[in-house]
N, C-alpha and C positions, 0 to 999 in steps of 0.2 A: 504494500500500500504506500501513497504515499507520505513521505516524511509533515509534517505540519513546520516540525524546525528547521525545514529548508528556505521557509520565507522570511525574508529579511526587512532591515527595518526601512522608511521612504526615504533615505538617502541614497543617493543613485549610485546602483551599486557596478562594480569595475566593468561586469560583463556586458553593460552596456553604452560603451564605449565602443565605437568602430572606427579601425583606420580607416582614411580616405585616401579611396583610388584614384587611379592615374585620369585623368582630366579627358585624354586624344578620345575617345570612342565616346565622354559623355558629349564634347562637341559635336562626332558624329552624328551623334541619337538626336541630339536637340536640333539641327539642321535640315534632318531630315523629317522632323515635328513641324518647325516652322514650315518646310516647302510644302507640307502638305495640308497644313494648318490642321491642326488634332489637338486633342489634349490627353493629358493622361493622367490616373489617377494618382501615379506616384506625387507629380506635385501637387496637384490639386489638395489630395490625402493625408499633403505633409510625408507621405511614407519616408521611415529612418534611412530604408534599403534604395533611395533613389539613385545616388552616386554609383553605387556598386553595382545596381541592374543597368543602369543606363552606359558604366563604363564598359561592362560585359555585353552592349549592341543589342541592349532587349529595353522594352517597356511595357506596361498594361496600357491600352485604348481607351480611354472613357469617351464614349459618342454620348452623340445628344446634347451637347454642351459640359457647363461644367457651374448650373445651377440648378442647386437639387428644391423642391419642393416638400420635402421636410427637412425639418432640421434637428438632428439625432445629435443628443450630449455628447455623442463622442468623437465627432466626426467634424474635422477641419474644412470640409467641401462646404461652399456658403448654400444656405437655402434663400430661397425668392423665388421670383416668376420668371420663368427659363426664357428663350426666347422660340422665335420655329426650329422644326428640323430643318436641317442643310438632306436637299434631297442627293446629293451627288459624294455625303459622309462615307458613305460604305464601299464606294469605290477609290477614295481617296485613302483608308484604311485600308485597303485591297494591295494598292502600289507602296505606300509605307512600308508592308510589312513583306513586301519582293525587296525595297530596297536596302531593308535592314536584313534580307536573307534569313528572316525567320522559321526554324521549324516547328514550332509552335507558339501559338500566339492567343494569351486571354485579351478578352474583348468585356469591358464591366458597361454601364452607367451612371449618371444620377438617376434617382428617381422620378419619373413625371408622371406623377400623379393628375396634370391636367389635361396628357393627351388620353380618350379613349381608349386606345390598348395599350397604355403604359411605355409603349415605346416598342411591343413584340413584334411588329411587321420590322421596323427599325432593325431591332437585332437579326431578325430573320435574312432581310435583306445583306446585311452588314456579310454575317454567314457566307452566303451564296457568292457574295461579292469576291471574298479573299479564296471559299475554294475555286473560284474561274481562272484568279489570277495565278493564286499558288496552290495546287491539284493535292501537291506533297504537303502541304500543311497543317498539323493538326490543330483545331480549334478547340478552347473553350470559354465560355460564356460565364461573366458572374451577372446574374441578372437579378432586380426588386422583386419584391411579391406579387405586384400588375394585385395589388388589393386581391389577392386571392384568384381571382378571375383563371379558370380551366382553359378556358377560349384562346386566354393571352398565353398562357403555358403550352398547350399543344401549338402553336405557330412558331414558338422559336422550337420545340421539339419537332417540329418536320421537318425544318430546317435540318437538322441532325449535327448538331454539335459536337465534336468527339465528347464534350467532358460540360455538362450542365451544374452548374453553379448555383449555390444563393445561402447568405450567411446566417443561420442565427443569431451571431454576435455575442449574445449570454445568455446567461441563463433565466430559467420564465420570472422567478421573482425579482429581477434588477429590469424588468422589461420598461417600466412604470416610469422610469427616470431614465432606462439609457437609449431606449426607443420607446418613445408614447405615443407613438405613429403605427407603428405595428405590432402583430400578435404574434406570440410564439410559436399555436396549433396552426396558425394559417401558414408560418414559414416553412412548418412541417409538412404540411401539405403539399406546398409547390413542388419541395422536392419528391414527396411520393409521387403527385401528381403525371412529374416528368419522366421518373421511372416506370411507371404502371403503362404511361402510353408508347414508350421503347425500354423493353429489357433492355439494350442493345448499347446504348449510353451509359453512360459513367455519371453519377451525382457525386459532390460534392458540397462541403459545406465548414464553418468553420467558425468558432467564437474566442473571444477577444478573454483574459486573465486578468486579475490585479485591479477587480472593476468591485470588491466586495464577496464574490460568488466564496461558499464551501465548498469544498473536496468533491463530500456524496453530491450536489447539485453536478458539478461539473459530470461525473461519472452520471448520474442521470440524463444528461443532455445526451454522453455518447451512447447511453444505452438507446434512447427515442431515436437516434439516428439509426442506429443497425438494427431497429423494427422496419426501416422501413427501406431498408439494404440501401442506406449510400456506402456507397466506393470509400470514398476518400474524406480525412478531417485535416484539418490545420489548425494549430492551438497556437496562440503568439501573446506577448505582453503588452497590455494597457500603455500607450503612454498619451498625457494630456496635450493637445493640441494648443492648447491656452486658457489662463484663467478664467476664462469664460465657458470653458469646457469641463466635465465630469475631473476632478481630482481622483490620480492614482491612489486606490488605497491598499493594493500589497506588490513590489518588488516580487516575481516567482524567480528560483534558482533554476538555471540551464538541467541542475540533477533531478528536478520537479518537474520539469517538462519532458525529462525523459523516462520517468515513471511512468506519467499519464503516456507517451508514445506508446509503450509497453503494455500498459493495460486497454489501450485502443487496440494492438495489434492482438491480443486473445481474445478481441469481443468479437476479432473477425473483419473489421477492415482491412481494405485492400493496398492503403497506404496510411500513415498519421507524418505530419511533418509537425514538428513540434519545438518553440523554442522562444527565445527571448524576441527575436526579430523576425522571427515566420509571422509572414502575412497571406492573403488568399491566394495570392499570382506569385510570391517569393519561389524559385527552381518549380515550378507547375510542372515542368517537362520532365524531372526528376519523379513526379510519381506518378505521372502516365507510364512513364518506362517501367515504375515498379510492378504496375498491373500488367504489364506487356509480360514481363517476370516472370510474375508468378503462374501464368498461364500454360509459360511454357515447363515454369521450377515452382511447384505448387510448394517447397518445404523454403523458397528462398526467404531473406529478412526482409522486411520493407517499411521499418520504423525508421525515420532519419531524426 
């Protein structure tokens, strides 16, 4: 089980701390952002991991723009009133991700809660677009709730995603203050939802630590996920985007996120990536390969 006295107290503790990488290739990634005008959630999100995914010639996609229509405690992305879709986004996404010679590539959002389908033709499109461009690509999708809506879930599942996405974030009792905007059972849903209407797809999903949550809660959340067979979790650390955002209220030790990978991997996922700085999109391609893996080595490890 895991330790309790692995968590430490709110001063920031050494592990996270990351060198910064070499500069040449985040020029690249941002060059090839502006020509094609995109955004991405690394900066938008604040993500810690930006220097280091952008210096290594990857990024995550946030179409749709880069104003979200609620506005979640935890979350750096602004909320307000978005503007239109760019209808010509998902071909623009399509050549980006030839030019940064991507073999895999997530694709997330904001939330737009003001378009009718949430934005799922949008992602559908976006989809279709990059397989025309890049055949060899695998996609995956972190997509909102679409408010529950089946409708908006089956249209980015025909599309056929390799790997359909969409976060928890915490656990049901922190929902009230870190999302007041969404429900827990509905987040569950989207992803049964996606699986029920293709086996064949990969789910995915992932909540945020250090936000208040107990042990057994956590270990509840991964158990509700593996009722309803996702693939794949991500466990990462809370950190506050600014005082105006949710205060961390527990440091997890790198040895505590690899307890819970451990206890993920007996409950039967197909991957856990787990860690101080694991985010949704953080090495994604890393554990698509791991279910490629075990398909072929049903006894290999697949906790990172």
């Amino acid at each position: 089980m895991v330790k309790e006295d692995s968590i430490t107290s709110l001063r920031m503790p050494a592990w996270l701390v990351k060198p910064f990488p070499k500069k040449a290739s985040q020029v690249g990634v941002g060059k090839i952002l502006s020509r094609w005008r995109l955004n991405t959630v690394c900066r938008s999100a604040q993500c810690p991991n930006l220097c280091e995914c952008y210096s290594q010639g990857t990024a995550t996609f946030m179409i749709m723009g880069d104003i979200c229509t609620r506005n979640c405690m935890f979350c750096a992305v602004s909320g307000g009133i978005p503007g239109s879709l760019e209808a010509d986004e998902p071909v623009r996404v399509a050549l980006a991700v030839k030019d940064m010679g991507l073999s895999h590539i997530v694709v997330t959002s904001v939330t737009r809660d003001d378009l009718p389908d949430g934005g799922a033709m949008h992602f559908a499109a976006t989809i279709n677009a990059i397989r025309k461009v890049n055949p060899d690509t695998t996609v995956e999708v972190l997509v909102p709730d679409f408010k529950g809506s089946q409708t908006c879930v089956e249209t980015v599942v025909k599309a056929v995603p390799d790997i359909f996405a969409h976060n928890l974030e915490t656990v049901p009792g922190l929902y009230k203050n870190v999302r007041p905007m969404a429900d827990y059972r509905r987040s569950l849903e989207v992803l049964k939802s996606a699986k029920d209407l293709n086996k064949g797809i990969y789910t995915k999903s992932g909540i945020m630590l250090g936000l208040g949550e107990t042990e057994a809660e956590i270990i509840a959340v991964m158990q509700d996920l593996r009722i309803i067979d996702c693939d794949f979790l991500t466990l990462g650390q809370y950190l506050s985007p600014s005082e105006d955002h949710l205060p961390v209220n527990k440091f997890i030790s790198p040895e505590k996120f690899e307890d819970l990978a451990q206890i993920g991997q007996k409950m039967g996922f197909s991957g856990v990536a787990a860690g101080p700085f694991v985010r949704s999109s953080y090495h994604a391609k890393e554990l698509l390969n791991m279910k490629e893996a075990s398909i072929q080595s049903p006894d290999c490890s697949l906790a990172v």
